[in-house]
VOBA-1610 file (N, C-alpha, C; in pm, whole numbers, padded with zeros to 5 digits, always signed):
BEGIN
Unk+01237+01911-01500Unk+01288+01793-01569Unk+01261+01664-01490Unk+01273+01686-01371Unk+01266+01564-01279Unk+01095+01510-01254Unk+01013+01609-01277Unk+00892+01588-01298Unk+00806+01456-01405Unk+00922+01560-01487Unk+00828+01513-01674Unk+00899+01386-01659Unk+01064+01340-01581Unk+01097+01203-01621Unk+01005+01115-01519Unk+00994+01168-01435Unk+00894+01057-01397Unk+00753+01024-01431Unk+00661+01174-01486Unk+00529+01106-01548Unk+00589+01030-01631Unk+00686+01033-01738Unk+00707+00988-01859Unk+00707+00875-01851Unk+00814+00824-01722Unk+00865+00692-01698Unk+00734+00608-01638Unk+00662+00639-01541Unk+00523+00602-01496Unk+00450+00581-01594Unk+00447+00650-01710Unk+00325+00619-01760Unk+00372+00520-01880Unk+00518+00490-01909Unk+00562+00376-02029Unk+00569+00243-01913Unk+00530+00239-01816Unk+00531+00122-01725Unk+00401+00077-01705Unk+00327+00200-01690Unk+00142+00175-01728Unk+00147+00096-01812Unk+00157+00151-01940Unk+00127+00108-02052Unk+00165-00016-02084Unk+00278-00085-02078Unk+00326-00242-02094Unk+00251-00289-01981Unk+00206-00250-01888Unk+00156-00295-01783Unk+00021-00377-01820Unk-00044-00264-01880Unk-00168-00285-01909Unk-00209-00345-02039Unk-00113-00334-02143Unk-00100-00412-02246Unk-00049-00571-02188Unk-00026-00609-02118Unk+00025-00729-02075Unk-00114-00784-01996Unk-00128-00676-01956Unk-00278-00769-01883Unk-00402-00797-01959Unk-00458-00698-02042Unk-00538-00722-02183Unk-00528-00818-02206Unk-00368-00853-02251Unk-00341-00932-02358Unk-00358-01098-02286Unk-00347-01089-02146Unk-00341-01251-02061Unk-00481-01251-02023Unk-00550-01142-02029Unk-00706-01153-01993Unk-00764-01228-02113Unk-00726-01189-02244Unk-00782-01201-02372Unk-00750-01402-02395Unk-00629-01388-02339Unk-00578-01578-02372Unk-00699-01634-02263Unk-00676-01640-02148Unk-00764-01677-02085Unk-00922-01679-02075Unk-00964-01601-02164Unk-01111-01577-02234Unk-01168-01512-02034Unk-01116-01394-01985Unk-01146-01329-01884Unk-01140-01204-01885Unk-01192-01143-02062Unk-01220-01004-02043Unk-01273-00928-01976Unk-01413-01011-01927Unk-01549-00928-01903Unk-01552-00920-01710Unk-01458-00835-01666Unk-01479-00801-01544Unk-01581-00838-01402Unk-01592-00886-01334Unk-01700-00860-01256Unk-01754-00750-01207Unk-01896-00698-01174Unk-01922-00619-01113Unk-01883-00607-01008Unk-01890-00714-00910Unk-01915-00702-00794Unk-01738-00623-00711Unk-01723-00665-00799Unk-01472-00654-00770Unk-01513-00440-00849Unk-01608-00430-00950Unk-01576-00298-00950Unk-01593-00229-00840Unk-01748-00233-00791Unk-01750-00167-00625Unk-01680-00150-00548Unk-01628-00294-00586Unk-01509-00267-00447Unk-01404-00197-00461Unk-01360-00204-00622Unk-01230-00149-00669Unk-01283+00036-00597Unk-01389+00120-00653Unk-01456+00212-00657Unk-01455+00253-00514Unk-01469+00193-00426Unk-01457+00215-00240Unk-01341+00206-00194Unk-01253+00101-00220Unk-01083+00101-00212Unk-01064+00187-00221Unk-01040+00221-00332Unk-00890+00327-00418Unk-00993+00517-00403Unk-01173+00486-00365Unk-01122+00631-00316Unk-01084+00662-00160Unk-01087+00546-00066Unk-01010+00600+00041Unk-00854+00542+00076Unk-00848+00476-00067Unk-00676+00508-00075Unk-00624+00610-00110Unk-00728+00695-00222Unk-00643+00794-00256Unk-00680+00894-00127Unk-00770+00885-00085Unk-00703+00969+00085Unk-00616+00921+00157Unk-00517+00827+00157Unk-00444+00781+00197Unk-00441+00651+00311Unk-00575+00569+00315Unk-00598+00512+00393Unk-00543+00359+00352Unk-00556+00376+00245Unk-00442+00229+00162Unk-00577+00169+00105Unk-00586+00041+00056Unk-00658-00020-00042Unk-00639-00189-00008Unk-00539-00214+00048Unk-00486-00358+00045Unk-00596-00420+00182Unk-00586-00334+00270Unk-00630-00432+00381Unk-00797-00409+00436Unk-00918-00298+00340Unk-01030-00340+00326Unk-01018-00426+00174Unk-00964-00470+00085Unk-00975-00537-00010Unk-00973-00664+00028Unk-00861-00701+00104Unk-00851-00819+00199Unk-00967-00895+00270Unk-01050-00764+00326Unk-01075-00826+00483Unk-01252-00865+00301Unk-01292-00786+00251Unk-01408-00838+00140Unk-01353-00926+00086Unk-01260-00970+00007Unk-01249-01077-00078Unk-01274-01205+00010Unk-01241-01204+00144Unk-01224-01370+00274Unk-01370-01328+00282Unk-01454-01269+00263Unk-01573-01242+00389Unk-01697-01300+00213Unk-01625-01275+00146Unk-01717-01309+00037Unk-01668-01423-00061Unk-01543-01445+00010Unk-01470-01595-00090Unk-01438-01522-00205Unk-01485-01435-00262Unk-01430-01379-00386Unk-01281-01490-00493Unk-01230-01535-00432Unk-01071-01634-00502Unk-01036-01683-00353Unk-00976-01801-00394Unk-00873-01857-00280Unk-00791-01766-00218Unk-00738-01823-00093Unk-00659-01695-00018Unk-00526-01721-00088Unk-00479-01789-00152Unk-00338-01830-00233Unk-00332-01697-00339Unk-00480-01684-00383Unk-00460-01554-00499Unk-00452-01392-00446Unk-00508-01385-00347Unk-00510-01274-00288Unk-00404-01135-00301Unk-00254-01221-00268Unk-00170-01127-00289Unk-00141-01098-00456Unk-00157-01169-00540Unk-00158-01167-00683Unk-00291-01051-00713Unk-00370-01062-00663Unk-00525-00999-00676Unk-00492-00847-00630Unk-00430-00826-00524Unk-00396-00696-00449Unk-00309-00609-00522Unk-00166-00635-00576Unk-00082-00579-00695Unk-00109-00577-00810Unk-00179-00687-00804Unk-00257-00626-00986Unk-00368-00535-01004Unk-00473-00560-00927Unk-00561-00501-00917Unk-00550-00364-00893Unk-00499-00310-00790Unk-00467-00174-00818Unk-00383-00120-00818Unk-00289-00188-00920Unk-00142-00138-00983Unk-00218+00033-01088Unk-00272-00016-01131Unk-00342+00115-01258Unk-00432+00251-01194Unk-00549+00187-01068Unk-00574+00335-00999Unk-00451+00383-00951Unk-00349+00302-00816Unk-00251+00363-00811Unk-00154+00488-00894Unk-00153+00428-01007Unk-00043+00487-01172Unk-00112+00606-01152Unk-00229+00599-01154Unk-00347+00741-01169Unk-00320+00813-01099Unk-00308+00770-00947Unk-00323+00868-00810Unk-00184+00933-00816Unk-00067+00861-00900Unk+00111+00898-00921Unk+00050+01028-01009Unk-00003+01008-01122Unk+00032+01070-01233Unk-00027+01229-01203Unk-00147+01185-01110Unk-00287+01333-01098Unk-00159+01387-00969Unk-00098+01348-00857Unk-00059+01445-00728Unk+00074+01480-00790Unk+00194+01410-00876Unk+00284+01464-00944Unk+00272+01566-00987Unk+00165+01580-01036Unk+00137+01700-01120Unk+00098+01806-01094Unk-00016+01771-00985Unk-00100+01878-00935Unk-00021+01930-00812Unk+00001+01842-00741Unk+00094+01908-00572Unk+00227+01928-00579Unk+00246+02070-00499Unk+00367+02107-00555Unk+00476+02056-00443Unk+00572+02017-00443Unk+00707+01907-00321Unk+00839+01916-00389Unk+00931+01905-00339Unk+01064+01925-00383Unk+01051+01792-00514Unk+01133+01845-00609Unk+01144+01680-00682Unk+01240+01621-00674Unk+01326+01697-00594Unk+01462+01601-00545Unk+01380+01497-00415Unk+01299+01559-00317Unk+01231+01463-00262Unk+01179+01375-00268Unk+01085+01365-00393Unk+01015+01326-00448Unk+01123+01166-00513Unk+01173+01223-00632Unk+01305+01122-00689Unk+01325+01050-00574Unk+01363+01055-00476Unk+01447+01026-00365Unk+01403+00945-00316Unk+01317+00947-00232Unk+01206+00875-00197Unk+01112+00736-00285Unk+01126+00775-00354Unk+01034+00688-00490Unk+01186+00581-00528Unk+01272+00640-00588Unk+01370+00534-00603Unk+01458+00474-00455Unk+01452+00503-00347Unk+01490+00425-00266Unk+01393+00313-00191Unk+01230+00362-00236Unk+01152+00255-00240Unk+01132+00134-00316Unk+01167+00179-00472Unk+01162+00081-00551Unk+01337+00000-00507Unk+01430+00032-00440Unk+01518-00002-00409Unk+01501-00111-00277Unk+01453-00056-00233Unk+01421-00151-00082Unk+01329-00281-00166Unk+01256-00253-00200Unk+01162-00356-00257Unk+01253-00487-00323Unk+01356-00463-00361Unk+01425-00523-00502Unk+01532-00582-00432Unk+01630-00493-00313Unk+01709-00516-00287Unk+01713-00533-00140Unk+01655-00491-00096Unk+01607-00462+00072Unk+01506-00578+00174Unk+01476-00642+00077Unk+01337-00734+00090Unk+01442-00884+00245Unk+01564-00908+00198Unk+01717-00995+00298Unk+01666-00968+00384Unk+01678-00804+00434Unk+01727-00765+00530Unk+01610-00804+00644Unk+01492-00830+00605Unk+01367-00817+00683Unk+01287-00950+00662Unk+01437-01031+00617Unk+01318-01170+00585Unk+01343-01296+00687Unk+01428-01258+00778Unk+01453-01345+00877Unk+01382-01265+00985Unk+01295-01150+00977Unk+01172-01143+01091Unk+01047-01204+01066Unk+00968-01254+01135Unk+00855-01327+01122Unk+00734-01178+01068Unk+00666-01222+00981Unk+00560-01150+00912Unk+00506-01053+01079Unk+00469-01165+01167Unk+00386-01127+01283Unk+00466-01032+01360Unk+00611-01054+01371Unk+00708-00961+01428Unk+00674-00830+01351Unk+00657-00811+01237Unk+00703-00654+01173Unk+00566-00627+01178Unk+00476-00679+01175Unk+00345-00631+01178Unk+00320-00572+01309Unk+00376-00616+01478Unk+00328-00590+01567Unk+00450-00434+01574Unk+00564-00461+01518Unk+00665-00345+01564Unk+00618-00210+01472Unk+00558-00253+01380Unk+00516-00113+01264Unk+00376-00046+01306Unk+00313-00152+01380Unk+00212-00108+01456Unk+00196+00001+01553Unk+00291-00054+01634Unk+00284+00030+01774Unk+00368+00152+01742Unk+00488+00144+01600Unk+00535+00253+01575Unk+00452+00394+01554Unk+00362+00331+01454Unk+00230+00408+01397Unk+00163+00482+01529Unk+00125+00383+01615Unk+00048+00459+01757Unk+00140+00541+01789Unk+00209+00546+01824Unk+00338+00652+01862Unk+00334+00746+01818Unk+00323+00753+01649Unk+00363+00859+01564Unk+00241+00961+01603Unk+00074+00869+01553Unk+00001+00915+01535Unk-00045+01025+01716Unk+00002+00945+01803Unk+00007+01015+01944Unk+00059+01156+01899Unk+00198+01149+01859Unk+00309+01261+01853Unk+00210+01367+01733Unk+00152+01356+01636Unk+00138+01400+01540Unk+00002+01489+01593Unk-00128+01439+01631Unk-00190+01471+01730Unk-00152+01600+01782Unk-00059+01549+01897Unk+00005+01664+01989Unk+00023+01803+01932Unk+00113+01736+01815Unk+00157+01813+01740Unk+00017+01965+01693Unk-00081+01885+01644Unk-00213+01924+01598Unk-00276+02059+01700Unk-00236+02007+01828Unk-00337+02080+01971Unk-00227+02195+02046Unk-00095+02202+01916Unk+00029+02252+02024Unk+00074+02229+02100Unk+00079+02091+02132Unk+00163+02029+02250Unk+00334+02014+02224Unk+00326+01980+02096Unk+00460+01956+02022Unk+00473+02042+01906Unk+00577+02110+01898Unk+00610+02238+01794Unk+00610+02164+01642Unk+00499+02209+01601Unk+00443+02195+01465Unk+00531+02244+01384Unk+00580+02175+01212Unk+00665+02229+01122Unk+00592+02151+00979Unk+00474+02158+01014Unk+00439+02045+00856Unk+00375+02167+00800Unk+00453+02227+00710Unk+00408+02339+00593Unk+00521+02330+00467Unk+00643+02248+00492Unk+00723+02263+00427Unk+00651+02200+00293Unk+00797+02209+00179Unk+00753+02157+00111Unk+00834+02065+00040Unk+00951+02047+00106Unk+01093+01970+00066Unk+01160+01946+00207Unk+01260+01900+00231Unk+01332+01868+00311Unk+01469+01870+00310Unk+01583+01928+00370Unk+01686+01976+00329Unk+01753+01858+00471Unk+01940+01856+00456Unk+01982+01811+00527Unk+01967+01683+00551Unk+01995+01630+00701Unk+01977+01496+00781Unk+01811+01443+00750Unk+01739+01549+00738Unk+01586+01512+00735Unk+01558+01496+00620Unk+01622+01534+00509Unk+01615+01390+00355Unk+01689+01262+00339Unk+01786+01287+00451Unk+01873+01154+00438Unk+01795+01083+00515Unk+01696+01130+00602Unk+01549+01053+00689Unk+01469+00983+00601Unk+01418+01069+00550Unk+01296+01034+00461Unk+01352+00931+00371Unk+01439+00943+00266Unk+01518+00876+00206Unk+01543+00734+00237Unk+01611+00716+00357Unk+01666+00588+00433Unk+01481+00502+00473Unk+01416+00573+00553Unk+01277+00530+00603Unk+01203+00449+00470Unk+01233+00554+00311Unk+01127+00486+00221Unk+01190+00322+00160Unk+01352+00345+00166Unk+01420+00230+00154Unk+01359+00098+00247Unk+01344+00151+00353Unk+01296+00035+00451Unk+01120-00004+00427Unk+01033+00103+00413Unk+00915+00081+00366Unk+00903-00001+00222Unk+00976+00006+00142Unk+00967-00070+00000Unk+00984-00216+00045Unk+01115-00246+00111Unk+01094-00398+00154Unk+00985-00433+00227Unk+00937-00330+00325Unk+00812-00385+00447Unk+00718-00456+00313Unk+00706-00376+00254Unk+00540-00444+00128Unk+00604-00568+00134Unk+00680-00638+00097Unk+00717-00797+00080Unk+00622-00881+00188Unk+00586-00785+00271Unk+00530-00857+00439Unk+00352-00797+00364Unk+00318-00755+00330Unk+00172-00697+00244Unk+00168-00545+00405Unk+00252-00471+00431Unk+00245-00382+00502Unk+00248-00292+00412Unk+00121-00210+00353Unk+00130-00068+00315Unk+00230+00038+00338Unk+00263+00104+00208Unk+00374+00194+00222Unk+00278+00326+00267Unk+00166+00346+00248Unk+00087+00486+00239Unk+00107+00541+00382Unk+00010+00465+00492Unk+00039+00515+00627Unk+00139+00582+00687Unk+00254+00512+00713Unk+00387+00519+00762Unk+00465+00591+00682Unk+00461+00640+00549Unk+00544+00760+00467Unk+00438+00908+00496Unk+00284+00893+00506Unk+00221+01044+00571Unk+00273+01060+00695Unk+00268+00970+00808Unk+00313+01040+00920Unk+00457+01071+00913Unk+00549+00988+00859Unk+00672+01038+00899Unk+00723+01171+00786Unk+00686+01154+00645Unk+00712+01383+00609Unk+00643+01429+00673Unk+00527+01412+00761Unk+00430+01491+00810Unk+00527+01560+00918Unk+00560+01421+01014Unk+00644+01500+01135Unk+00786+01556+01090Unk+00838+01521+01021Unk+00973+01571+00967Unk+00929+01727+00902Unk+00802+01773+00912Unk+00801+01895+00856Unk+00684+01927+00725Unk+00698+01799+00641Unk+00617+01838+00507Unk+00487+01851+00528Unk+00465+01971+00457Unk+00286+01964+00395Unk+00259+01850+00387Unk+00142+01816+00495Unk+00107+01680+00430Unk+00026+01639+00283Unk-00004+01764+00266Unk-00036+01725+00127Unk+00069+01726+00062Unk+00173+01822+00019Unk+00303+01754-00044Unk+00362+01634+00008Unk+00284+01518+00112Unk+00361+01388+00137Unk+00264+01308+00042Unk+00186+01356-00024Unk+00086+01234-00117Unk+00148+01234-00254Unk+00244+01277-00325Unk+00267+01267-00438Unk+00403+01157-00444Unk+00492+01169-00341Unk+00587+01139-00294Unk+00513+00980-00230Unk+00449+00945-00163Unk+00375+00801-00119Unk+00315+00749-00250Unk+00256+00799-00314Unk+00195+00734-00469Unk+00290+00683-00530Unk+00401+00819-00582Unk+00480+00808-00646Unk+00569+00620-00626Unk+00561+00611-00505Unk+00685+00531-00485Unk+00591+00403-00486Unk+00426+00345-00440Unk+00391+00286-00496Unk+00351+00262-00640Unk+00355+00391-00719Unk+00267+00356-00812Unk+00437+00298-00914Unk+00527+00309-00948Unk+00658+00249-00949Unk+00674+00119-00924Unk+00623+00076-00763Unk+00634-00108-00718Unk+00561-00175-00789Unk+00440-00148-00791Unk+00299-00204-00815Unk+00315-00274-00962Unk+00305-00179-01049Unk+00318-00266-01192Unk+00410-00332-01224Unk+00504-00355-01150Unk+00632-00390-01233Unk+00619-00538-01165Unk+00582-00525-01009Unk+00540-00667-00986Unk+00461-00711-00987Unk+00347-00627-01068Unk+00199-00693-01092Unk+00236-00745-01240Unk+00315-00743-01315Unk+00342-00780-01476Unk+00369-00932-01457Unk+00462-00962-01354Unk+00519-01129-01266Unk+00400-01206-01264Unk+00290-01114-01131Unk+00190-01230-01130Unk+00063-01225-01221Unk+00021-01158-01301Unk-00006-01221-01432Unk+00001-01298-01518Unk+00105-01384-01540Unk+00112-01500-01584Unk+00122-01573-01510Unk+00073-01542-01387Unk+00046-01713-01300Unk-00099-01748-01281Unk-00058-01905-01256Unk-00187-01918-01244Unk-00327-01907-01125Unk-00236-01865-01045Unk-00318-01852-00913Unk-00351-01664-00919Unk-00442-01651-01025Unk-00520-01521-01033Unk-00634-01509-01145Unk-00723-01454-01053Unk-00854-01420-01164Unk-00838-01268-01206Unk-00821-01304-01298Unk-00845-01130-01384Unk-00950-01063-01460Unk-01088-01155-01393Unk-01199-01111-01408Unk-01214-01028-01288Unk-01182-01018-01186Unk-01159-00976-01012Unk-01039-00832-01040Unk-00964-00929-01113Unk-00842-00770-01174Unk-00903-00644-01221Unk-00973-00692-01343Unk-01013-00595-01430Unk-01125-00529-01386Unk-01175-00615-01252Unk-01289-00475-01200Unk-01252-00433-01109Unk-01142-00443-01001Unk-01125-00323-00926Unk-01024-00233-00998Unk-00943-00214-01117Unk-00917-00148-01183Unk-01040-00047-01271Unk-01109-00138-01340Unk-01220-00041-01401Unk-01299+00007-01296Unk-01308+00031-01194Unk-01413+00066-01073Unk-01363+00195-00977Unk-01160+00154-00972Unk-01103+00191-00893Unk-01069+00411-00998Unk-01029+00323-01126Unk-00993+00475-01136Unk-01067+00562-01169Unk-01214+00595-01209Unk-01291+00679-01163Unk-01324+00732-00994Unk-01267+00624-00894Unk-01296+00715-00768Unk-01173+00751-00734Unk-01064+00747-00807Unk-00935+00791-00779Unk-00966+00955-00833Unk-01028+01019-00915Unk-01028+01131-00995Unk-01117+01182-00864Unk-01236+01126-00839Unk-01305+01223-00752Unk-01259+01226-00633Unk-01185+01175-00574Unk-01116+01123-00425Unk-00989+01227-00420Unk-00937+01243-00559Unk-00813+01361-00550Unk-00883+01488-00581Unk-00948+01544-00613Unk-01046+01680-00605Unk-01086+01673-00440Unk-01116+01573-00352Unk-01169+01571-00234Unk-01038+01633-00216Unk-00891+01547-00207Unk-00783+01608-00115Unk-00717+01700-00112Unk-00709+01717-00263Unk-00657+01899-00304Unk-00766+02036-00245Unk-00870+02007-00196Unk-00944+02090-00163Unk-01025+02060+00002Unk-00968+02004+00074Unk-00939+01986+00217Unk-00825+02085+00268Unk-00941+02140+00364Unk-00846+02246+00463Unk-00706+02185+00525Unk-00635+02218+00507Unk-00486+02137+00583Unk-00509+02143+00721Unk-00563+02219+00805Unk-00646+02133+00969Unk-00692+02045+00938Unk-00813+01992+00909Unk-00886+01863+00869Unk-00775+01777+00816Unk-00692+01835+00636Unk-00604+01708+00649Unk-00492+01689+00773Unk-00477+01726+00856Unk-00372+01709+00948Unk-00469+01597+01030Unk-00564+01634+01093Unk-00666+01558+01169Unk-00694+01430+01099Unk-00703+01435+00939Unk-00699+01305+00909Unk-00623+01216+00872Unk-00484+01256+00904Unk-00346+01210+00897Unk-00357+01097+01020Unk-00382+01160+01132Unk-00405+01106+01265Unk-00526+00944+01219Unk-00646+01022+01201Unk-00735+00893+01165Unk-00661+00750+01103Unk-00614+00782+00971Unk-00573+00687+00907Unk-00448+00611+00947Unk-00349+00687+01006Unk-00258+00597+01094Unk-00288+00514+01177Unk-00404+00543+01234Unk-00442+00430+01355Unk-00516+00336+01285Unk-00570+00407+01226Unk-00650+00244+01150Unk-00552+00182+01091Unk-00419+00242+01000Unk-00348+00132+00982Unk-00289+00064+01104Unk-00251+00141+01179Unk-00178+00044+01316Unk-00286-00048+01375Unk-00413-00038+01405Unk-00520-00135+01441Unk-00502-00247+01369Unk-00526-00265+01203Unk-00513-00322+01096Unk-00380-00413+01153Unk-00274-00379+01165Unk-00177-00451+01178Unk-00172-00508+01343Unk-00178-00417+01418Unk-00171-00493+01501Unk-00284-00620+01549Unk-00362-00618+01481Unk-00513-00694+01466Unk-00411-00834+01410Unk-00374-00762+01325Unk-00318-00893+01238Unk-00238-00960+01285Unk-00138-00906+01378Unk-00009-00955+01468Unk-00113-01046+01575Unk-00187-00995+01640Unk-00259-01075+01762Unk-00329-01189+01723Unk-00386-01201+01588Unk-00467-01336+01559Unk-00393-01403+01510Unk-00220-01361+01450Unk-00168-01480+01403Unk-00090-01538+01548Unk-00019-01454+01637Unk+00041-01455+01789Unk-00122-01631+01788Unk-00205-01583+01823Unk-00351-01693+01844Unk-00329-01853+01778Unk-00342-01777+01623Unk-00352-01906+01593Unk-00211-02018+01628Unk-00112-01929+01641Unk+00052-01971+01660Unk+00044-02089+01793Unk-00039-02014+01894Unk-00073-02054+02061Unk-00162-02192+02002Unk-00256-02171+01941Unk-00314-02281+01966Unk-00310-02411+01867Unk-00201-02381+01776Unk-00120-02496+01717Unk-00044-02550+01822Unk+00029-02478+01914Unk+00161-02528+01980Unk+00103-02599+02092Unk-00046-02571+02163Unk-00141-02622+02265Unk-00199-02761+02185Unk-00239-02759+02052Unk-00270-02870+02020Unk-00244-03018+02052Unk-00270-03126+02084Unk-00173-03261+02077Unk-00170-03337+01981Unk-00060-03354+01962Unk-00034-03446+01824Unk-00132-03511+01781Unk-00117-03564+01714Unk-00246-03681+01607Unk-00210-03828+01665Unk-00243-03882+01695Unk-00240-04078+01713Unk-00208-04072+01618Unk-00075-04165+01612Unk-00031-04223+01489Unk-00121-04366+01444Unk-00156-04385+01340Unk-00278-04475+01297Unk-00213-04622+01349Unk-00352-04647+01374Unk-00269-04832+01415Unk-00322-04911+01334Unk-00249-05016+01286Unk-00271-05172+01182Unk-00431-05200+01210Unk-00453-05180+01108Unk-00573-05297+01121Unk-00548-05449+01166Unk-00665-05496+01227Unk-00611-05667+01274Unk-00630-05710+01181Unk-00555-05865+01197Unk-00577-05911+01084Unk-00674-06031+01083Unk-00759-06044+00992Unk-00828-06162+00966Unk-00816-06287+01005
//
């Protein structure tokens, strides 16, 4: 039951989702997609749906090619692959098998943090949570590793989580739903931590979708009617993105769980690089505003 209410509910959120965007593509005379945003959509979302996220190579192409102003970017990122996301919810719900009390759990205390949670983390500086989620990640991905070579007593086969270690998971996805307010990916940091708490890491991908593919449309419906977004840029990493979402989840359902464990490790660090990259050049630019010297205040022209 807890299954079917959530495809059900996922997929009547698609649907207004995507009827809403049609319909603002169609006013704006910006049906006809770009190519160039499908590729990219098509390379994203299939090594998001391995779990590597989508937001921050989408990022680093759209600045490197101007693609939209950097004002649109975050509008460009939730819309754009609000719909492969829905996909990657609807195909691991279904296909991977995880507690669905976990599952529920997790997914609504994310969409909870997001909504309600967003206070608690808004009097830290963007650069603060970026450098602390960072080095968390190195940590994990160290521990997880270990974990890998038998250094540290391995338990990721489960397939649910009972006790203190759902009231873990639970509390952690609450706090990950607000992190996105900061554009910090929920994907990374929810594989390693069911990973080490025990879960199959492949039963941690239905449960990480799940809880983005829930955020995504509901606040991609908001920035759609603004005006700081091209939805010619929308509509092709969506049309691009969910065909490599289909072949990208046949890749992960059929990966040896050694390899996916090993690539649990990979993708954490690249997200922690990613962020902490990001913490050090804004820490930079911060330094060399504050090194700057003021401007001469302008002086009178003489007079005639």
């Amino acid at each position: 039951m807890i299954v079917t209410f959530l495809l059900l509910s996922l997929t009547i959120i698609a649907t207004i989702f995507l009827a809403r965007l049609v319909l603002a593509a169609r006013e704006r005379g910006q049906l006809r997609p770009r190519p160039e945003a499908m590729v990219l959509g098509a390379i994203t979302n299939f090594f998001d749906t391995l779990g590597i996220g989508s937001f921050a190579p989408t990022t680093a192409w759209i600045k490197l090619r101007g693609l939209v102003p950097d004002s649109f970017i975050p509008a460009t990122l939730n819309t754009g692959h609000a719909l492969p996301t829905v996909c990657q919810a609807l195909i691991f719900i279904k296909l991977v098998e995880v507690d669905p009390l976990l599952m529920l759990g997790c997914i609504a205390a994310a969409v909870a943090g997001a909504t309600l949670g967003v206070p608690l983390v808004q009097r830290l500086s963007v650069r603060s949570v970026q450098a602390v989620v960072g080095v968390a990640l190195l940590v994990a991905a160290l521990l997880y590793a270990m974990t890998n070579v038998g250094l540290v007593p391995a338990g990721g086969n489960a397939l649910g989580l009972g006790g203190w270690l759902f009231g873990v998971a639970v509390a952690a996805h609450f706090l990950l739903g607000a992190l996105m307010a900061f554009g910090i990916g929920l994907y990374a940091p929810s594989l390693i931590l069911l990973s080490l708490l025990g879960l199959n890491p492949t039963a941690a991908f239905p449960v990480m979708m799940g809880a983005c593919a829930f955020l995504m449309p509901i606040s991609a419906t908001r920035f759609v009617g603004t005006p700081r977004i091209d939805l010619r840029i929308v509509l092709g990493l969506a049309i691009g993105g969910i065909p490599a979402v289909l072949l990208a989840a046949y890749v992960v359902k059929n990966l040896p769980l050694d390899a996916l464990r090993w690539g649990v490790v990979l993708v954490v660090l690249y997200a922690a690089a990613v962020l902490l990259c990001a913490a050090w050049s804004g820490a930079r630019e911060t330094s060399r505003s504050a090194d700057s010297p003021p401007a001469e205040p302008a002086q009178p022209a003489d007079a005639d």
